[in-house]
N, C-alpha and C positions, 0 to 999 in steps of 0.2 A: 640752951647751950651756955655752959658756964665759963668764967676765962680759962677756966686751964686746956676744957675745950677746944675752945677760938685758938688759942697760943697752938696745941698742937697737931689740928689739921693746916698751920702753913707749914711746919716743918717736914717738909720732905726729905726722904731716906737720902736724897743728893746732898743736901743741905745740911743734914746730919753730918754725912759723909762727907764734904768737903771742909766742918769745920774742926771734923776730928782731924784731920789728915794736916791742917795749919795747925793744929795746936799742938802735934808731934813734934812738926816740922820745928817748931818754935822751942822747943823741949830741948831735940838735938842740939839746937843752935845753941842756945843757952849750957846745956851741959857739957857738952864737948870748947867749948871758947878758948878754953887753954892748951888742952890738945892739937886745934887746929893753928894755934900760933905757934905753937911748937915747930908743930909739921913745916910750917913756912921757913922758919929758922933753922930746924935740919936740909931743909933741899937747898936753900941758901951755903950753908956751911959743906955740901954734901956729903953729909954725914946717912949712909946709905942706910945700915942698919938701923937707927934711929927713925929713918924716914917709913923703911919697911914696919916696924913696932907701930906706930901712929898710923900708916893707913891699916893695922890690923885692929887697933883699939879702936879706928872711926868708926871701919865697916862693923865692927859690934857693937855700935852704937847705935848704925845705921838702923841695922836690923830690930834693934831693942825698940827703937822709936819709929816702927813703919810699920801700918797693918798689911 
């Protein structure tokens, strides 16, 4: 058994799966940064329509970064 072997019978499909699912996560986070300070500063300001635009931009963002 050679190392590439060895490396990929510990990777389980959870393990796979649990580190796609943080590196999304981490994606979102990062791409939307300004969006979500936005959003804090329209509910502050309660600027409704603005607030609605941003949670519509998040939730597609959501979705673009979740399997």
């Amino acid at each position: 058994m050679d190392k590439k072997d060895l490396i990929m019978s510990h990777i389980t499909p959870e393990l796979a799966s649990g580190a796609i699912k943080a590196f999304l996560a981490s994606q979102y986070e990062k791409k939307t940064e300004t969006e979500q300070k936005q959003l804090v500063k329209a509910v502050e300001s309660n600027d409704h329509e603005k607030v609605t635009e941003l949670k519509e931009t998040l939730a597609e963002a959501k979705d673009k970064y979740s399997v």
